[in-house]
C-alpha positions as CSV (number, residue, x, y, z in Angstrom):
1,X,4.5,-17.3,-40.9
2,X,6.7,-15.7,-38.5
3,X,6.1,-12.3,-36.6
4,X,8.5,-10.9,-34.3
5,X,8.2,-7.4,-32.7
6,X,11.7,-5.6,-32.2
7,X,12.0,-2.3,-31.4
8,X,14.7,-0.3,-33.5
9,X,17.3,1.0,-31.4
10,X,17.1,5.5,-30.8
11,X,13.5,5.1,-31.5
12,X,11.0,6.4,-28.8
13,X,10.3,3.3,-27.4
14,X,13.7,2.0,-27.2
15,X,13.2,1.8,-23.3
16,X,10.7,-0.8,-23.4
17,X,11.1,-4.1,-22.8
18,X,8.8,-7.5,-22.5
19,X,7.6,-7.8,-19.0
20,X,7.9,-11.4,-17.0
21,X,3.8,-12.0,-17.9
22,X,4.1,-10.3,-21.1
23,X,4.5,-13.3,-23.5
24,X,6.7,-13.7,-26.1
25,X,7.8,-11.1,-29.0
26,X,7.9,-14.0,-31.6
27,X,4.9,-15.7,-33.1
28,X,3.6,-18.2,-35.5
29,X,0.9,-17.4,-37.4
30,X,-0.9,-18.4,-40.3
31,X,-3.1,-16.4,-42.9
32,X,-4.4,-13.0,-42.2
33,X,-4.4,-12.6,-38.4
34,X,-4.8,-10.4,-35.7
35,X,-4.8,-10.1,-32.0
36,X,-0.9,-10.9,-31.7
37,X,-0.7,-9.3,-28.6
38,X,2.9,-8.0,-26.8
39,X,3.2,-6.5,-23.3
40,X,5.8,-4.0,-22.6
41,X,7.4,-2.3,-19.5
42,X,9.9,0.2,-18.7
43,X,12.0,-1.4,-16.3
44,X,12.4,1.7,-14.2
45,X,9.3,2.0,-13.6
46,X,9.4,-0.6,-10.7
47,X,11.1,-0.7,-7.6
48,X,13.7,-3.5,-5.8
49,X,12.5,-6.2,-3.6
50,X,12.8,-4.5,-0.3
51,X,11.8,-1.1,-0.8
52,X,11.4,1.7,1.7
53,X,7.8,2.6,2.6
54,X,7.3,5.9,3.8
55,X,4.1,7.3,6.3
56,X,3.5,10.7,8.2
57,X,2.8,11.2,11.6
58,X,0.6,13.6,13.6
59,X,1.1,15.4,16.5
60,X,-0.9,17.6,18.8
61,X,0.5,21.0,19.0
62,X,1.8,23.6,17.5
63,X,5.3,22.7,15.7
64,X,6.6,25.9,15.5
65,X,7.0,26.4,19.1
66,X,10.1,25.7,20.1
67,X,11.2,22.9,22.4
68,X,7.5,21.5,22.3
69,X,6.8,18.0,21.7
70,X,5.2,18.7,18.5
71,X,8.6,20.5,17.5
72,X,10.5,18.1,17.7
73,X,8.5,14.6,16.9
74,X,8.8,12.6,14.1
75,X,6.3,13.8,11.6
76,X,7.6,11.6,8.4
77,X,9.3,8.1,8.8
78,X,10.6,5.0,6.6
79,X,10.7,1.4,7.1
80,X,11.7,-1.2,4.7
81,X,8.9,-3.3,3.5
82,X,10.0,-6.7,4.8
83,X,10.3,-5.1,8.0
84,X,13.7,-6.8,9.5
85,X,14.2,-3.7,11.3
86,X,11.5,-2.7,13.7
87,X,13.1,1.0,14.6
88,X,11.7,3.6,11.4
89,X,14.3,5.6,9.8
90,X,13.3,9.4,10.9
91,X,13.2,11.4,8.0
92,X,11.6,15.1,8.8
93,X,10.2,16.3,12.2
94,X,7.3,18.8,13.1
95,X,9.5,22.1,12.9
96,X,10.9,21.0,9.6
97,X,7.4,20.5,7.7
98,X,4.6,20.1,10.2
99,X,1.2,18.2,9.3
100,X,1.9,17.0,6.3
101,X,-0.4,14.1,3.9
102,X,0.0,13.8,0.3
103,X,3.7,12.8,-0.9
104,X,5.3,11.7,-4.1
105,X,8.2,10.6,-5.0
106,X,10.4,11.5,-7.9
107,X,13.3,9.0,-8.6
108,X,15.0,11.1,-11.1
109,X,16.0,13.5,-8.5
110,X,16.1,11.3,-5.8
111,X,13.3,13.3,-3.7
112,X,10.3,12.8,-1.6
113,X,7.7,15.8,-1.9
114,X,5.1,15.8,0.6
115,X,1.9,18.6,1.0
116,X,0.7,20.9,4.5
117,X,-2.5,19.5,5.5
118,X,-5.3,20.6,7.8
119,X,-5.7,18.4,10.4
120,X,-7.4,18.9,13.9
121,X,-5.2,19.4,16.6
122,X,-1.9,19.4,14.2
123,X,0.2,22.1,13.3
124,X,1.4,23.5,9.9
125,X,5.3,23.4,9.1
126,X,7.1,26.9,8.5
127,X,5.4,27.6,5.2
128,X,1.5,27.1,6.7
129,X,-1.4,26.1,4.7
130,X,0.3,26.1,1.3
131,X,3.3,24.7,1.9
132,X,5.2,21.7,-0.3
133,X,8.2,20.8,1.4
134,X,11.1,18.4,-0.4
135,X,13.2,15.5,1.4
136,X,16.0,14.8,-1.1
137,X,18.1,11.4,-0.3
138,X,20.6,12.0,-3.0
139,X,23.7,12.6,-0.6
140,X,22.4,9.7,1.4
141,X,21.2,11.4,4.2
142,X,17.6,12.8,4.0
143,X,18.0,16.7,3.5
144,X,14.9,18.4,4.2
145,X,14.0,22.0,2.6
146,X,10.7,24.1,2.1
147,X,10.1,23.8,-1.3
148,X,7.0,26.2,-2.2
149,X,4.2,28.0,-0.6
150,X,1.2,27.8,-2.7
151,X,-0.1,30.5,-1.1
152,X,2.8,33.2,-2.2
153,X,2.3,32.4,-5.6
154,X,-1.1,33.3,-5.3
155,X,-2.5,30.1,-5.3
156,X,-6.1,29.7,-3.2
157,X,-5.6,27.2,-0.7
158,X,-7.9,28.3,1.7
159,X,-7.3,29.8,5.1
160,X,-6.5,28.4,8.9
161,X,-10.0,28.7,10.8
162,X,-8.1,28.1,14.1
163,X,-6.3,30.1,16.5
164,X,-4.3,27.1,17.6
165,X,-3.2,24.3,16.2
166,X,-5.1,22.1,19.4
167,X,-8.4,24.6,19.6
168,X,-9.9,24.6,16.4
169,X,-13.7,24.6,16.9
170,X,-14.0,25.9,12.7
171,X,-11.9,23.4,11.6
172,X,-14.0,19.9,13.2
173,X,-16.5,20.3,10.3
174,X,-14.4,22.0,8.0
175,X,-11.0,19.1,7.9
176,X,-11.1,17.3,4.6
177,X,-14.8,18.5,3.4
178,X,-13.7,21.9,1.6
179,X,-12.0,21.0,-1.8
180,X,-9.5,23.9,-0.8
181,X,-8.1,22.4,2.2
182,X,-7.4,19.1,0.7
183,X,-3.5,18.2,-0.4
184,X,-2.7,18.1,-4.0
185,X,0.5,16.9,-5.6
């Protein structure tokens, strides 16, 4: 007997389609028989061969001083992942979003959305503690914006124990071990 898995087409899983490792969609079997097994993907769902890879950087100081080092630094950068170009592609500084950690990226809207993040001797961007700023790529040039403070929509995030970004005394035992202070995308 023959058994062949097709989709029909404007159903919900007309996306689909069989992965490289995911078998065949026709089989022979005979009798009563199970364990005909199909793997699927969503094409999408996977990126080209050389894609971008994207990493944060700290710096000492307080970002929203202008002029300082910490100002104007790179805070998030690119590189492709075959690396055949050494130089990073500089896509946000310290006065545009600060210390920032956790970051997702959303291919539908072409935009990379990265979290404020308590980290000794770093600065927060211009929306502090709770801030979730946005780099969107879809003019081709990185475009970065705030995107939302947490913390004006009432959201507990926690609090600054420091007075300055580079003297923080509170916040050597208290970076990374209070749920509060930790990113979250």
């Amino acid at each position: 007997m023959r058994v062949e898995l097709t989709l029909p087409p404007g159903s919900p899983f007309d996306h689909l389609r069989p992965g490289a490792a995911g078998r065949t969609t026709t089989f022979f079997a005979t009798g009563p028989t199970s364990g005909l097994d199909v793997g699927l993907n969503v094409p999408i769902d996977y990126c080209q061969a050389n894609p971008d890879v994207m990493t944060t950087c700290f710096l000492h100081g307080d970002p929203l001083h202008a002029g300082s080092l910490a100002a104007d630094g790179d805070t998030v950068v690119s590189v492709d992942y075959d690396r055949t170009v050494m130089s990073p592609n500089h896509l946000a500084i310290g006065s545009e979003v600060g210390a920032v950690w956790g970051a997702a990226y959303q291919r539908s809207s072409q935009s990379l959305f990265l979290a404020a993040v308590l980290k000794r001797h770093a600065g927060f961007g211009p929306l502090g503690i709770g801030g979730l700023y946005r780099i969107d790529f879809s003019s081709g040039s990185p475009v970065v914006s705030d995107f939302i403070d947490l913390t004006a929509l009432g959201i507990g995030v926690g609090t600054d124990p420091r007075d300055v970004p580079g003297e923080d005394p509170p916040g050597n035992g208290a970076t990374g071990n209070e749920p509060a202070r930790q990113p979250h995308l």
